[in-house]
C-alpha positions as CSV (number, residue, x, y, z in Angstrom):
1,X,51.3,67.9,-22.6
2,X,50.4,69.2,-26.1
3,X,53.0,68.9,-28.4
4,X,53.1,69.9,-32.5
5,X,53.5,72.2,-34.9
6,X,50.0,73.6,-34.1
7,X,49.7,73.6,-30.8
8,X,49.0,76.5,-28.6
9,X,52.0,75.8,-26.4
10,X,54.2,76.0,-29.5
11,X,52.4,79.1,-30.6
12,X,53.1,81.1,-27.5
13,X,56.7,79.8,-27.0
14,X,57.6,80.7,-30.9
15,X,56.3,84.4,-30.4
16,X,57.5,85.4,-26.8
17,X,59.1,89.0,-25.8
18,X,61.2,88.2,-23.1
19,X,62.2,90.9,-20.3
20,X,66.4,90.4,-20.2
21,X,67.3,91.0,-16.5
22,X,71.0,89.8,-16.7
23,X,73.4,89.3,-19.1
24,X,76.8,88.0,-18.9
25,X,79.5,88.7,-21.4
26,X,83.5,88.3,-22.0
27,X,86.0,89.4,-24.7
28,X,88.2,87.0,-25.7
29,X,91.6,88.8,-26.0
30,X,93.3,86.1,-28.3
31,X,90.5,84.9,-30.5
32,X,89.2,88.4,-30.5
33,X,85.7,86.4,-30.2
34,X,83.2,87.8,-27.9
35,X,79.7,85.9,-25.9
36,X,76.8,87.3,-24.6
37,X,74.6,84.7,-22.6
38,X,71.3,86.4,-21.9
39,X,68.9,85.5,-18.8
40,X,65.2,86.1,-17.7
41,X,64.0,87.1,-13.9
42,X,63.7,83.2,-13.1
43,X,68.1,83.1,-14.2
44,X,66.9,80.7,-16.9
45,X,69.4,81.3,-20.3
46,X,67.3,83.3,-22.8
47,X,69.9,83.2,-25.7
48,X,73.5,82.5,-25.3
49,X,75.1,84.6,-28.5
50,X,79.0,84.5,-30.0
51,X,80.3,87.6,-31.8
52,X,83.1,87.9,-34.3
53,X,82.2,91.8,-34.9
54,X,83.2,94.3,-32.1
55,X,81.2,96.7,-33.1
56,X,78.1,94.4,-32.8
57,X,79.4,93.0,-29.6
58,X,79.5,97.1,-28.3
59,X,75.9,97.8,-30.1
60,X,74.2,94.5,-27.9
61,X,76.2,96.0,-24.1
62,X,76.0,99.0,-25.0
63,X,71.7,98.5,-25.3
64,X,72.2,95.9,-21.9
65,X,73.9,98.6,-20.3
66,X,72.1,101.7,-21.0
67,X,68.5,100.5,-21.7
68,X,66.3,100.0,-18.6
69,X,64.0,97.8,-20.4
70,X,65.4,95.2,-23.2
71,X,63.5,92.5,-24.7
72,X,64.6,89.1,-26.2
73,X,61.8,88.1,-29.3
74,X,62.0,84.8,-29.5
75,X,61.0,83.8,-33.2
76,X,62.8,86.7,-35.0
77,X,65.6,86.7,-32.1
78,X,66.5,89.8,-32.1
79,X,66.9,92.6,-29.1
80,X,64.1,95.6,-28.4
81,X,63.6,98.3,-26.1
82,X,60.3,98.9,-24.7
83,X,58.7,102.1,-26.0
84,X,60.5,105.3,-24.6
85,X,59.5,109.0,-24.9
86,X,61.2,110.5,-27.8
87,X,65.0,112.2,-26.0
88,X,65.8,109.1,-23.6
């Protein structure tokens, strides 16, 4: 295996959209801390995330739950939609 900095492996790993298909997340009523663990169609752990904000632990379900399509971009790791017409 091809390993490095520039390697094509690398390249492709460091730039991957990945479809979410399951998510699993909790509240913690104490430490009012909250986790979202992210997982792709093989149940392999995308991104496993801790919030301290609720409103950005509502924002990330709140896409999960309502969003048929939800990416995970792995270099800038952040959350997309696919593209949608314009009223869905």
């Amino acid at each position: 295996m091809v390993s490095g900095p520039g390697s094509t492996k690398n390249a492709a790993l460091a730039m991957a959209n990945i479809l979410v298909t399951s998510y699993y997340s909790r509240w913690d009523l104490h430490n009012h801390t909250g986790r979202i663990a992210l997982y792709d169609s093989n149940n392999q752990l995308i991104e496993n995330h801790t919030y301290t904000d609720p409103s950005e632990f509502q924002v990330v379900i709140g896409m999960l739950r309502h969003e048929n399509h939800v990416w995970y971009e792995t270099e800038a790791r952040y959350l997309r939609t696919g593209n949608e017409p314009a009223g869905d």
